[in-house]
RODO-2510 file (C-alpha; in nm, 4 decimals, decimal comma):
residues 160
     n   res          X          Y          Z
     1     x     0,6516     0,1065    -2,3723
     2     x     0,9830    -0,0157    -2,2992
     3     x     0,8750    -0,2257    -1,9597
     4     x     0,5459    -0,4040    -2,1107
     5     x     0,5770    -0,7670    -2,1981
     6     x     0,4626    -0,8727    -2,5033
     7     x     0,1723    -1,0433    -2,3563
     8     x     0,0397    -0,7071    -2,1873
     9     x     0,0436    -0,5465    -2,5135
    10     x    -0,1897    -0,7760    -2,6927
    11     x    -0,4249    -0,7850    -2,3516
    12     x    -0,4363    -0,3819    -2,3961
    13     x    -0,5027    -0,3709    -2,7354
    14     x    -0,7923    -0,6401    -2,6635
    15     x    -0,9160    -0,4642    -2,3958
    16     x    -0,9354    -0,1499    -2,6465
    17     x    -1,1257    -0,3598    -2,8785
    18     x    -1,3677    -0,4856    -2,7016
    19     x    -1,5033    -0,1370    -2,7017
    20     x    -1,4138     0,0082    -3,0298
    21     x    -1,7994     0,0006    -3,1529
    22     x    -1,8480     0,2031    -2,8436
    23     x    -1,9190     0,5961    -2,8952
    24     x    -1,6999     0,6817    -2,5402
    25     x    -1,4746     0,3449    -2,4909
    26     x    -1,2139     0,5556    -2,2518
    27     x    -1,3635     0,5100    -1,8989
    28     x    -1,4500     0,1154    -2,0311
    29     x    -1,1023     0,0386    -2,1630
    30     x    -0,9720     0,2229    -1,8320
    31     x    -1,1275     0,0351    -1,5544
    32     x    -1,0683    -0,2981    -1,7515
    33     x    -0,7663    -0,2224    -1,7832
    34     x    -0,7114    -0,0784    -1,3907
    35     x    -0,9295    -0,4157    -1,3230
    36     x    -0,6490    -0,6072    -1,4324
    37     x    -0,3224    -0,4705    -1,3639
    38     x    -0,4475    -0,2619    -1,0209
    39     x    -0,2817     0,1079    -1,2447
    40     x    -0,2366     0,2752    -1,5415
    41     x     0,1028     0,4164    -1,5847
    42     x     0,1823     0,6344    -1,8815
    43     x     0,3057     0,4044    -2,1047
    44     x    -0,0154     0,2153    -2,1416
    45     x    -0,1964     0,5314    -2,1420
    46     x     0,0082     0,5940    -2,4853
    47     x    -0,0881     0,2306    -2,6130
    48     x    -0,4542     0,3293    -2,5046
    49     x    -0,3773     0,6707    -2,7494
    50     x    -0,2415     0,4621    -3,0049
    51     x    -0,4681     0,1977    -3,0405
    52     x    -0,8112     0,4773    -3,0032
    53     x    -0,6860     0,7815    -3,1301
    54     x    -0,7946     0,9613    -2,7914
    55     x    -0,5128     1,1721    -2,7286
    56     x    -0,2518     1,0973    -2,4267
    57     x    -0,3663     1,4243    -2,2546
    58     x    -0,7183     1,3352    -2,2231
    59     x    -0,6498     0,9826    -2,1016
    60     x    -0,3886     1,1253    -1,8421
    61     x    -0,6854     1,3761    -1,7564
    62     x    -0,9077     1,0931    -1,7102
    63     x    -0,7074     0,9030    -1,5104
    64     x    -0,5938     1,1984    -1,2810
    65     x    -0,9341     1,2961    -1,2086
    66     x    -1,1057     0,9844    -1,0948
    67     x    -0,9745     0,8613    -0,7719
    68     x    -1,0610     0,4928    -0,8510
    69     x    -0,7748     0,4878    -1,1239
    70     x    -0,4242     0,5115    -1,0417
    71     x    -0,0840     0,6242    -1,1824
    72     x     0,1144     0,3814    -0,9663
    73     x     0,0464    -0,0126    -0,8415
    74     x    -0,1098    -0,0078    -0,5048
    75     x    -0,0772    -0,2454    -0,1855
    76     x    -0,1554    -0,5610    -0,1396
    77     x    -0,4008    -0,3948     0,1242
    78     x    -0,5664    -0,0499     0,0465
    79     x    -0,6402     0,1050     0,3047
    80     x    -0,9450     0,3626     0,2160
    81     x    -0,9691     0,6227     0,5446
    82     x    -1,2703     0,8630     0,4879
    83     x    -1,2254     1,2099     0,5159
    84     x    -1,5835     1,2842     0,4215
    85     x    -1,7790     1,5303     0,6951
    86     x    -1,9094     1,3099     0,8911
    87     x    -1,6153     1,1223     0,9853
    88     x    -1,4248     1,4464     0,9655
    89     x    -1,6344     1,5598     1,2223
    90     x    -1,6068     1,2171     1,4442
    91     x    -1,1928     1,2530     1,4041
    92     x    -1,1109     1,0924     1,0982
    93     x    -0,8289     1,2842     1,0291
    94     x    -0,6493     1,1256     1,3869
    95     x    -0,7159     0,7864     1,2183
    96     x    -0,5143     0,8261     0,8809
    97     x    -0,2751     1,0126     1,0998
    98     x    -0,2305     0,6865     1,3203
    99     x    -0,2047     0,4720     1,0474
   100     x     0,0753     0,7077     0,8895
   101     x     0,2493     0,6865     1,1317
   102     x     0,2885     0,3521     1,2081
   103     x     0,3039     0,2309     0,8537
   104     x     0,5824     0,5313     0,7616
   105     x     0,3847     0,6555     0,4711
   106     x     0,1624     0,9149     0,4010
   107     x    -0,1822     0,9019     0,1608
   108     x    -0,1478     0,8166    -0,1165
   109     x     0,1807     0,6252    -0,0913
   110     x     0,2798     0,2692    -0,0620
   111     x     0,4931     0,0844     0,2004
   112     x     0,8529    -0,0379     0,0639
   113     x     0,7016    -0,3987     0,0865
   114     x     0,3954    -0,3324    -0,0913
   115     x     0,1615    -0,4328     0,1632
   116     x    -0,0179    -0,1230     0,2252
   117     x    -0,1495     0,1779     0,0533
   118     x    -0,3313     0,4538     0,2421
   119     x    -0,5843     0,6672     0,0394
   120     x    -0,7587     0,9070     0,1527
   121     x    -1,1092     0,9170     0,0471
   122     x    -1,3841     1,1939     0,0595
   123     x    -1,7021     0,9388     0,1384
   124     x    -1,7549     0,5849     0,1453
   125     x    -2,0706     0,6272     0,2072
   126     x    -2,0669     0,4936     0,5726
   127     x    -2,1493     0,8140     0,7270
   128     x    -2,4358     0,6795     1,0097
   129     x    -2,0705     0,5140     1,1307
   130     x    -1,8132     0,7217     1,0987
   131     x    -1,5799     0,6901     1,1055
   132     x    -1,5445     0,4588     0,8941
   133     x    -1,2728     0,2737     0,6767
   134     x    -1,2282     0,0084     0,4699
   135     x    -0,9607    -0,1909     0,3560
   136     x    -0,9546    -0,3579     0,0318
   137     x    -1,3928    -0,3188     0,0291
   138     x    -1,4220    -0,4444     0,4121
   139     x    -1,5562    -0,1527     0,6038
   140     x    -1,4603    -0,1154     0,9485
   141     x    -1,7139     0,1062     1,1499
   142     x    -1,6846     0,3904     1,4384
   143     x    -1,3012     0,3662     1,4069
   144     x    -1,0463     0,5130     1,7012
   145     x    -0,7223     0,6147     1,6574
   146     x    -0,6301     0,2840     1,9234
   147     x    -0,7897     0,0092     1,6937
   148     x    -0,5266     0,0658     1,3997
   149     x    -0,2389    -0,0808     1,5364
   150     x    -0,4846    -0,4309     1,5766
   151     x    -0,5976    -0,3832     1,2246
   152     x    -0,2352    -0,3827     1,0106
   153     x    -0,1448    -0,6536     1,2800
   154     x    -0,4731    -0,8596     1,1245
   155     x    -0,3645    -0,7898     0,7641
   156     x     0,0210    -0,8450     0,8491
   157     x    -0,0133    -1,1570     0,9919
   158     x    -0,2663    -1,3158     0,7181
   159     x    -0,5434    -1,3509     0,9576
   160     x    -0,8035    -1,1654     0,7173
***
Protein backbone atom coordinates (compact mmCIF):
# COMPACT_ATOMS: atom_id res chain seq x y z
CA UNK A 1 0.00 0.00 0.00
CA UNK A 2 3.06 1.83 -0.54
CA UNK A 3 1.46 4.53 -3.22
CA UNK A 4 -1.90 5.39 -1.16
CA UNK A 5 -1.98 8.69 0.61
CA UNK A 6 -3.00 8.78 3.88
CA UNK A 7 -6.21 10.37 3.03
CA UNK A 8 -7.23 7.38 0.59
CA UNK A 9 -6.73 5.03 3.32
CA UNK A 10 -9.18 6.45 5.75
CA UNK A 11 -11.79 7.05 2.59
CA UNK A 12 -11.36 3.06 1.98
CA UNK A 13 -11.73 2.01 5.26
CA UNK A 14 -14.99 4.36 5.39
CA UNK A 15 -16.20 3.16 2.41
CA UNK A 16 -15.80 -0.50 4.02
CA UNK A 17 -17.76 0.66 6.89
CA UNK A 18 -20.45 1.96 5.62
CA UNK A 19 -21.35 -1.57 4.78
CA UNK A 20 -20.02 -3.65 7.53
CA UNK A 21 -23.74 -4.44 8.91
CA UNK A 22 -24.21 -5.68 5.43
CA UNK A 23 -24.38 -9.67 4.94
CA UNK A 24 -22.39 -9.29 1.19
CA UNK A 25 -20.62 -5.62 1.49
CA UNK A 26 -17.97 -6.67 -1.48
CA UNK A 27 -19.79 -5.56 -4.70
CA UNK A 28 -21.04 -2.24 -2.37
CA UNK A 29 -17.59 -1.34 -1.05
CA UNK A 30 -16.34 -2.09 -4.78
CA UNK A 31 -18.34 0.18 -6.91
CA UNK A 32 -18.01 2.97 -4.17
CA UNK A 33 -14.91 2.59 -4.19
CA UNK A 34 -14.50 2.27 -8.38
CA UNK A 35 -17.13 5.36 -8.06
CA UNK A 36 -14.52 7.32 -6.64
CA UNK A 37 -11.17 6.65 -7.80
CA UNK A 38 -12.42 5.33 -11.59
CA UNK A 39 -10.13 1.47 -10.46
CA UNK A 40 -9.23 -0.81 -8.05
CA UNK A 41 -5.66 -1.79 -8.15
CA UNK A 42 -4.36 -4.50 -5.89
CA UNK A 43 -3.26 -2.68 -3.20
CA UNK A 44 -6.64 -1.42 -2.21
CA UNK A 45 -8.03 -4.71 -2.94
CA UNK A 46 -5.65 -5.87 0.12
CA UNK A 47 -6.96 -2.85 2.34
CA UNK A 48 -10.54 -4.05 1.20
CA UNK A 49 -9.15 -7.82 2.65
CA UNK A 50 -7.87 -6.26 5.59
CA UNK A 51 -10.42 -4.14 6.72
CA UNK A 52 -13.49 -7.22 5.79
CA UNK A 53 -11.76 -10.27 6.17
CA UNK A 54 -12.88 -11.30 2.49
CA UNK A 55 -9.88 -12.76 1.21
CA UNK A 56 -7.63 -10.92 -1.63
CA UNK A 57 -8.49 -13.78 -4.08
CA UNK A 58 -12.11 -13.35 -4.00
CA UNK A 59 -11.97 -9.58 -4.29
CA UNK A 60 -9.42 -9.92 -7.28
CA UNK A 61 -12.10 -12.53 -8.62
CA UNK A 62 -14.70 -10.02 -8.23
CA UNK A 63 -13.12 -7.42 -9.76
CA UNK A 64 -11.80 -9.51 -12.79
CA UNK A 65 -15.10 -10.75 -13.59
CA UNK A 66 -17.29 -7.73 -13.80
CA UNK A 67 -16.40 -5.56 -16.66
CA UNK A 68 -17.66 -2.35 -14.91
CA UNK A 69 -14.62 -2.57 -12.39
CA UNK A 70 -11.19 -2.09 -13.40
CA UNK A 71 -7.57 -3.04 -12.49
CA UNK A 72 -6.09 0.11 -14.04
CA UNK A 73 -7.36 4.10 -14.19
CA UNK A 74 -9.17 4.67 -17.38
CA UNK A 75 -9.40 7.79 -19.86
CA UNK A 76 -10.61 10.81 -19.46
CA UNK A 77 -13.04 9.53 -22.32
CA UNK A 78 -14.18 5.80 -22.39
CA UNK A 79 -14.92 4.85 -25.25
CA UNK A 80 -17.54 1.73 -24.92
CA UNK A 81 -17.71 0.02 -28.75
CA UNK A 82 -20.34 -2.85 -28.69
CA UNK A 83 -19.47 -6.04 -29.88
CA UNK A 84 -22.85 -7.50 -28.99
CA UNK A 85 -24.69 -9.45 -32.18
CA UNK A 86 -26.41 -7.04 -33.45
CA UNK A 87 -23.82 -4.58 -34.00
CA UNK A 88 -21.51 -7.46 -34.73
CA UNK A 89 -23.64 -8.21 -37.41
CA UNK A 90 -23.98 -4.33 -38.68
CA UNK A 91 -19.81 -4.19 -38.57
CA UNK A 92 -18.96 -3.29 -35.24
CA UNK A 93 -15.87 -4.90 -35.20
CA UNK A 94 -14.58 -2.23 -38.32
CA UNK A 95 -15.54 0.50 -35.79
CA UNK A 96 -13.22 -0.43 -32.73
CA UNK A 97 -10.80 -1.33 -35.43
CA UNK A 98 -10.95 2.41 -36.73
CA UNK A 99 -10.74 3.82 -33.56
CA UNK A 100 -7.55 1.56 -32.77
CA UNK A 101 -6.05 2.62 -35.13
CA UNK A 102 -6.15 6.07 -35.02
CA UNK A 103 -5.87 6.37 -31.29
CA UNK A 104 -2.66 3.66 -31.31
CA UNK A 105 -4.22 1.46 -28.74
CA UNK A 106 -6.03 -1.52 -28.63
CA UNK A 107 -9.27 -2.48 -26.12
CA UNK A 108 -8.81 -2.31 -23.24
CA UNK A 109 -5.83 0.06 -23.14
CA UNK A 110 -5.32 3.68 -22.55
CA UNK A 111 -3.66 6.41 -24.70
CA UNK A 112 -0.14 7.76 -23.23
CA UNK A 113 -2.12 11.05 -22.44
CA UNK A 114 -4.92 9.53 -20.76
CA UNK A 115 -7.56 10.80 -22.85
CA UNK A 116 -8.99 7.73 -24.17
CA UNK A 117 -9.77 4.23 -23.23
CA UNK A 118 -11.37 1.80 -25.68
CA UNK A 119 -13.44 -1.11 -24.16
CA UNK A 120 -14.95 -3.38 -25.80
CA UNK A 121 -18.32 -4.24 -24.65
CA UNK A 122 -20.70 -7.25 -25.36
CA UNK A 123 -24.23 -5.07 -25.32
CA UNK A 124 -25.20 -1.74 -24.44
CA UNK A 125 -28.32 -2.44 -25.01
CA UNK A 126 -28.75 -0.24 -28.19
CA UNK A 127 -29.28 -3.04 -30.47
CA UNK A 128 -32.51 -1.46 -32.72
CA UNK A 129 -29.20 0.95 -33.63
CA UNK A 130 -26.37 -0.75 -33.97
CA UNK A 131 -24.11 -0.09 -34.06
CA UNK A 132 -23.88 1.64 -31.44
CA UNK A 133 -21.26 3.26 -28.99
CA UNK A 134 -20.99 5.35 -26.33
CA UNK A 135 -18.50 7.36 -24.83
CA UNK A 136 -18.40 8.16 -21.27
CA UNK A 137 -22.68 7.15 -21.15
CA UNK A 138 -23.43 9.26 -24.51
CA UNK A 139 -24.54 6.76 -27.05
CA UNK A 140 -23.82 7.40 -30.52
CA UNK A 141 -26.21 5.42 -32.92
CA UNK A 142 -25.79 3.46 -36.45
CA UNK A 143 -22.01 4.16 -36.26
CA UNK A 144 -19.54 3.85 -39.59
CA UNK A 145 -16.17 3.23 -39.58
CA UNK A 146 -15.89 7.20 -41.33
CA UNK A 147 -17.63 9.02 -38.33
CA UNK A 148 -14.72 8.13 -35.76
CA UNK A 149 -12.17 10.28 -36.83
CA UNK A 150 -15.08 13.38 -36.21
CA UNK A 151 -15.85 11.89 -32.88
CA UNK A 152 -12.10 11.87 -30.98
CA UNK A 153 -11.76 15.26 -32.92
CA UNK A 154 -15.15 16.38 -30.74
CA UNK A 155 -13.70 14.96 -27.49
CA UNK A 156 -10.02 16.26 -28.34
CA UNK A 157 -10.87 19.55 -28.90
CA UNK A 158 -13.35 20.03 -25.73
CA UNK A 159 -16.33 20.56 -27.83
CA UNK A 160 -18.47 17.82 -25.87
Amino acid sequence: MSHLSQNAIDQIKEICSRYEKEPTPLMMILSDIQNEYGYIPLDVQELVSDETGISVAEIYGVVTFYSFFSLKPKGKYVIGCCLGTACYVKGAQKIIDKFSEILGISAGETTEDGLFTIDALRCIGACGIAPAISVNGTVYPKMTPEAVPEIIQKYKDGEV
